[in-house]
PAZAPA-4460 file (N, C-alpha, C; in steps of 0.05 Angstrom, whole numbers, plus 32768, in hexadecimal, padded with zeros to 4 digits):
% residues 143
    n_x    n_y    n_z   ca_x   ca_y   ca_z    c_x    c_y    c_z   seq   type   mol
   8320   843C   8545   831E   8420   8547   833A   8415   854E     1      X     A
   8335   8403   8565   8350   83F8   856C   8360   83E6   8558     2      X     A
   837F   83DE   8555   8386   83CE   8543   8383   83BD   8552     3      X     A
   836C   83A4   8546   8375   838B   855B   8374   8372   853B     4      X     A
   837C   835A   8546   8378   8344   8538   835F   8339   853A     5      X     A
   8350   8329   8526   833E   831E   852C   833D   830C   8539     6      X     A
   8354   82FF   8549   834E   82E4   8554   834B   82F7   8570     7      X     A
   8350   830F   8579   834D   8319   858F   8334   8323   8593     8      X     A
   8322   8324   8584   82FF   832B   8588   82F4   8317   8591     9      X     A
   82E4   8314   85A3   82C8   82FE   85A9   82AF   8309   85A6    10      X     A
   829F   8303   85AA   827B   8305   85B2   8275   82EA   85BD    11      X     A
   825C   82FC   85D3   824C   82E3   85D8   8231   82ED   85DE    12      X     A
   821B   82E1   85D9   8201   82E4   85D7   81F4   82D1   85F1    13      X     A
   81E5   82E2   8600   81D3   82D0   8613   81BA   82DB   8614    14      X     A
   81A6   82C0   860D   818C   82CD   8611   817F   82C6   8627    15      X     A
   8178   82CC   8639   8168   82C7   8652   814E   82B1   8655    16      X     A
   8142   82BC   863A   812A   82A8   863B   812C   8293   862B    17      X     A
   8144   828D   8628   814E   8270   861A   8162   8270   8628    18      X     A
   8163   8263   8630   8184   8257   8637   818E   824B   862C    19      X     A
   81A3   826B   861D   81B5   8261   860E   81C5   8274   8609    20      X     A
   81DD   826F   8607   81FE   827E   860A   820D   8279   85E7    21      X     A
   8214   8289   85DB   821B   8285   85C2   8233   8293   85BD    22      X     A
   8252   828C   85B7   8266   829E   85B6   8265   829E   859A    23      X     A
   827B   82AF   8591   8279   82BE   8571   8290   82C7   856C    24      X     A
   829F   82BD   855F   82BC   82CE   8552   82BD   82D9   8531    25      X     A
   82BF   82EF   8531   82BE   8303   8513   82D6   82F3   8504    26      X     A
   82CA   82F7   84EB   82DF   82D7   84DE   82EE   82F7   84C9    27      X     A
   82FB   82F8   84B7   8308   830D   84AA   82F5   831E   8493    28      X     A
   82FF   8333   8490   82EE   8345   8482   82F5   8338   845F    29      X     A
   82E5   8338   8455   82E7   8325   8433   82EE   8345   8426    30      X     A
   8306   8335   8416   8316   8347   8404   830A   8343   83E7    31      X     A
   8311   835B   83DD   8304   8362   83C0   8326   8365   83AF    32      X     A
   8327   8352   8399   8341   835D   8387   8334   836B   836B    33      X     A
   8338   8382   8371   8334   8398   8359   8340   838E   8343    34      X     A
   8360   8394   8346   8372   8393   832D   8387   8382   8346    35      X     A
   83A5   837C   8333   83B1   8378   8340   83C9   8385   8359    36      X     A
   83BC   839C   835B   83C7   83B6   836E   83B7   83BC   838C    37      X     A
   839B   83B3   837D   8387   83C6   8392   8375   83A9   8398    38      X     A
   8373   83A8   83B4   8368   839C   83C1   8353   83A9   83D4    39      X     A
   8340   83A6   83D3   832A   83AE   83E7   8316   83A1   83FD    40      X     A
   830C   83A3   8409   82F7   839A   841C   82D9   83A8   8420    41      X     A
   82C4   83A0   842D   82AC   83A7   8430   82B0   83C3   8445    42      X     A
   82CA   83C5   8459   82CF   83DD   846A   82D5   83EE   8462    43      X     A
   82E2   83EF   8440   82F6   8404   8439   82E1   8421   8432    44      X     A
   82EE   8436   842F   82DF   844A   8421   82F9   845A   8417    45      X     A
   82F0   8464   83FC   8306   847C   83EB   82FB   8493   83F2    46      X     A
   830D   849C   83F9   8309   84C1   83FC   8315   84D3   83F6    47      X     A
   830C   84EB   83E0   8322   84FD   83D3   831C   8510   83E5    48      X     A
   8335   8523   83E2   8338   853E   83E8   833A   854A   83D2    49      X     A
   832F   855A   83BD   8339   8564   83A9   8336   8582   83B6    50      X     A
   834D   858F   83AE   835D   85A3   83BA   8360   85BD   83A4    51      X     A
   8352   85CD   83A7   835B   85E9   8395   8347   85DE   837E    52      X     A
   8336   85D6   837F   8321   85DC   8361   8306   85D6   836F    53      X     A
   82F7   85DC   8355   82D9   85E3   835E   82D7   85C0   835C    54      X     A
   82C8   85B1   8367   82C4   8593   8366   82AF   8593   8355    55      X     A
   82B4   8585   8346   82A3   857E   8333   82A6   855D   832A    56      X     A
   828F   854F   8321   8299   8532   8315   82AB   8530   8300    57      X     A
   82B6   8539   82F6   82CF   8538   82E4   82EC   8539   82EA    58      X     A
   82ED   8548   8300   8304   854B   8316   8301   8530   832A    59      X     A
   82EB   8529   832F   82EA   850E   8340   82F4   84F4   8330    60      X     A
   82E4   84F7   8319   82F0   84DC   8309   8309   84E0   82FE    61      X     A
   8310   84F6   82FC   8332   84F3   82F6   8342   84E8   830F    62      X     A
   833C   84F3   8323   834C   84EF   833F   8348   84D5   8342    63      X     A
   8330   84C5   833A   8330   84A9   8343   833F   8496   8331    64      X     A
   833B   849E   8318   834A   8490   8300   8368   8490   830A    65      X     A
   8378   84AE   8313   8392   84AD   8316   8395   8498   833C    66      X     A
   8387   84A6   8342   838C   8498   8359   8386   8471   835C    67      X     A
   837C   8466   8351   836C   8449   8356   8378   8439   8331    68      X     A
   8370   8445   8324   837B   843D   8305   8362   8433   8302    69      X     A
   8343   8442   8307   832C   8437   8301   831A   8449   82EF    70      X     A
   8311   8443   82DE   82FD   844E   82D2   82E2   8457   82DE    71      X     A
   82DE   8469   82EE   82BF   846D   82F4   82AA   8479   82DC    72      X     A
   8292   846C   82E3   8280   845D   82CB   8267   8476   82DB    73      X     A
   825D   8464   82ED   8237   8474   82F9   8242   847A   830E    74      X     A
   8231   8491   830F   8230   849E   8332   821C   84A2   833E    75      X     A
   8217   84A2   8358   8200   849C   8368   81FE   84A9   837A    76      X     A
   81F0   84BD   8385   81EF   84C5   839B   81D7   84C0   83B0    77      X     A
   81D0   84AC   83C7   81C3   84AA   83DA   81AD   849A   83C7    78      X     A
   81B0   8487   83B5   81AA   8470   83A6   819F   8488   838B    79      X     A
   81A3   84A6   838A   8191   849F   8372   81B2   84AA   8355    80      X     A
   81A7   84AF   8345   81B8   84AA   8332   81C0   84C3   832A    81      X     A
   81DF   84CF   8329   81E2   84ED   8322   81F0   84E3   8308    82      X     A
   8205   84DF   8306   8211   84D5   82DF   8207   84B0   82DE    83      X     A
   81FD   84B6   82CD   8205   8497   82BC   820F   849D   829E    84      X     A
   8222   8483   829D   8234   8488   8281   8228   847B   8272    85      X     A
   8212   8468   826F   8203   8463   825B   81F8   846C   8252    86      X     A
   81E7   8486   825D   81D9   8499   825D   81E5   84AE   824A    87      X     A
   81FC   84BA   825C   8205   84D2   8258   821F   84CC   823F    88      X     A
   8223   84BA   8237   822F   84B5   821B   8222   84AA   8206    89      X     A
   8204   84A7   8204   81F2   84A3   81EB   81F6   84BE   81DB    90      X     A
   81F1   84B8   81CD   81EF   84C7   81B0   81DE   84E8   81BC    91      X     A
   81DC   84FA   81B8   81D4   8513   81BE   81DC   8521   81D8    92      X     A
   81E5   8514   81E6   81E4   8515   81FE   8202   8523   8205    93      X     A
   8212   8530   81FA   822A   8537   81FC   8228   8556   820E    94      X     A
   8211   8565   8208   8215   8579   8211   8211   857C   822A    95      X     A
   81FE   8569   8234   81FA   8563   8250   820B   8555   825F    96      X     A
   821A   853E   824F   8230   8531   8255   824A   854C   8268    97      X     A
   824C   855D   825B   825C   8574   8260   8256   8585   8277    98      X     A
   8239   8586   8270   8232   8599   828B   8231   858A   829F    99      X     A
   822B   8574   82AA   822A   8560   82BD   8242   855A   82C3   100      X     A
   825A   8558   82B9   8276   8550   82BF   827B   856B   82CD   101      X     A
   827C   8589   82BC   8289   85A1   82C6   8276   85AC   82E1   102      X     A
   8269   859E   82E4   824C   85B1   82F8   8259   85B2   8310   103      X     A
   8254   85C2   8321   8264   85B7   8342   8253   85A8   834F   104      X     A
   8264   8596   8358   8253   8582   836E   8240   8587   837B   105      X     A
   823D   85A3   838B   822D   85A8   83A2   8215   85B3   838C   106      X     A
   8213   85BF   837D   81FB   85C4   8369   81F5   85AF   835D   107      X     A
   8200   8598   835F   81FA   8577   834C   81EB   8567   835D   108      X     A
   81F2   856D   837D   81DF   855B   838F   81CB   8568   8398   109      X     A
   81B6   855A   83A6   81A5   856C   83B7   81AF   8566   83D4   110      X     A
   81C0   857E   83D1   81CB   8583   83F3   81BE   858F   8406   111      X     A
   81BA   858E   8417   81B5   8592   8431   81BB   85B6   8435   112      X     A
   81CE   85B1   8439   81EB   85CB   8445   81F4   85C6   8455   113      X     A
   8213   85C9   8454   8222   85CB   8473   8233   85A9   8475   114      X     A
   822B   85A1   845C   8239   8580   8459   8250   8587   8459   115      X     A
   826C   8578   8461   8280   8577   8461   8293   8563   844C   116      X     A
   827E   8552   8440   8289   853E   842D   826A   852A   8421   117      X     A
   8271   8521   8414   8255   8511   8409   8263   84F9   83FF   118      X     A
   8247   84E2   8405   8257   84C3   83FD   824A   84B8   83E0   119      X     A
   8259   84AA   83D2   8252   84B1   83B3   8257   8488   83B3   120      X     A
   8243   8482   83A4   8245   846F   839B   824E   8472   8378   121      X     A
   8267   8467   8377   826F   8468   835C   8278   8445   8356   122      X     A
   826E   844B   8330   8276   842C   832D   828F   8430   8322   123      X     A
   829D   8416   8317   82BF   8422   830C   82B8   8400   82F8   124      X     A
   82D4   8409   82DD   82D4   83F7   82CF   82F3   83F1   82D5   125      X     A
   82FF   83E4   82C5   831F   83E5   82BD   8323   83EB   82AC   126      X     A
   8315   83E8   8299   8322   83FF   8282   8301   840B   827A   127      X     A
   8302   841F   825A   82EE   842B   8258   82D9   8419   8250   128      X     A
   82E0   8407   824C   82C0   83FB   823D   82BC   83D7   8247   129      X     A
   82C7   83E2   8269   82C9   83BC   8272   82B5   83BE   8281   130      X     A
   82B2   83A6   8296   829A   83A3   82A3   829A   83AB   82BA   131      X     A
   8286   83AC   82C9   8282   83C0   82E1   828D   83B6   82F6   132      X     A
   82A2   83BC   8306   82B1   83AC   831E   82A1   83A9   8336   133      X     A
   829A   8390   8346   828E   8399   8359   82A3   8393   8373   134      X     A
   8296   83A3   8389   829F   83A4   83A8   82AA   83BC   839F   135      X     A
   82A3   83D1   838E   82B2   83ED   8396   82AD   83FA   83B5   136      X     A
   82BF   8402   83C0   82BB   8413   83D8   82B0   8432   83D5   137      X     A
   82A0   8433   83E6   8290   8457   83DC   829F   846A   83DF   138      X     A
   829E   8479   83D3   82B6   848E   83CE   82A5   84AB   83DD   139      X     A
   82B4   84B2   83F5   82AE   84C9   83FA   82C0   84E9   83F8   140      X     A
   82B7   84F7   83F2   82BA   850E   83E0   82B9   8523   83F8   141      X     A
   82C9   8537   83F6   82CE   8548   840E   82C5   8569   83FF   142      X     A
   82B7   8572   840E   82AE   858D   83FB   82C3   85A2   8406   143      X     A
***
């Protein structure tokens, strides 16, 4: 994608069987303020490399916590639901809690084979027990 400014984009629309000519200028992409560090947009996307370990969701939410200063809460993959923390921190639920964090990623989704990364809808708090931030950007994950 070229760097350009938005005042340097146009459009124009003509329909034949109306006559009528319509120009169009892209007005700015609407910013999201997380905290007071991290600013985001509807274009952005997070993407780890985690490097030298087996990937698993416990290695992801650490990397995001250190990297962003965010709490990730639910995870999603291709809308359906792989952790939820409401879920997976009720009362009995610890032992599963464990195996679901340590499991490796590619045995946690139903992959395909031959993926190169997968896009994860994750939610994030600011701290552990605040409310759910929205406009997170999807975080894609590199296998």
């Amino acid at each position: 994608v070229y760097k350009r400014q938005v005042e340097d984009v146009k459009n124009a629309f003509l329909n034949l069987a109306v006559p009528l000519l319509s120009q169009s200028e892209p007005g700015p992409d609407i910013k999201t303020k997380l905290t007071p560090d991290l600013t985001v947009s509807i274009w952005d996307r997070w993407e780890l490399k985690i490097e030298n370990k087996a990937i698993n969701l416990r290695h992801i939410f650490e990397e995001l916590l250190e990297k962003y200063k965010l709490h990730p809460k639910d995870v999603f993959y291709k809308g359906s639901p792989i952790f939820m923390h409401a879920i997976m921190y009720s009362h009995g639920k610890e032992q599963t809690r464990q195996e679901t964090l340590q499991k490796n990623l590619t045995d946690l989704l139903p992959l395909e084979g031959g993926e190169k990364y997968v896009d994860l809808t994750i939610t994030f708090t600011l701290n552990e027990t605040g409310e759910i931030l929205k406009g997170i950007p999807l975080v894609r994950v590199f296998l």
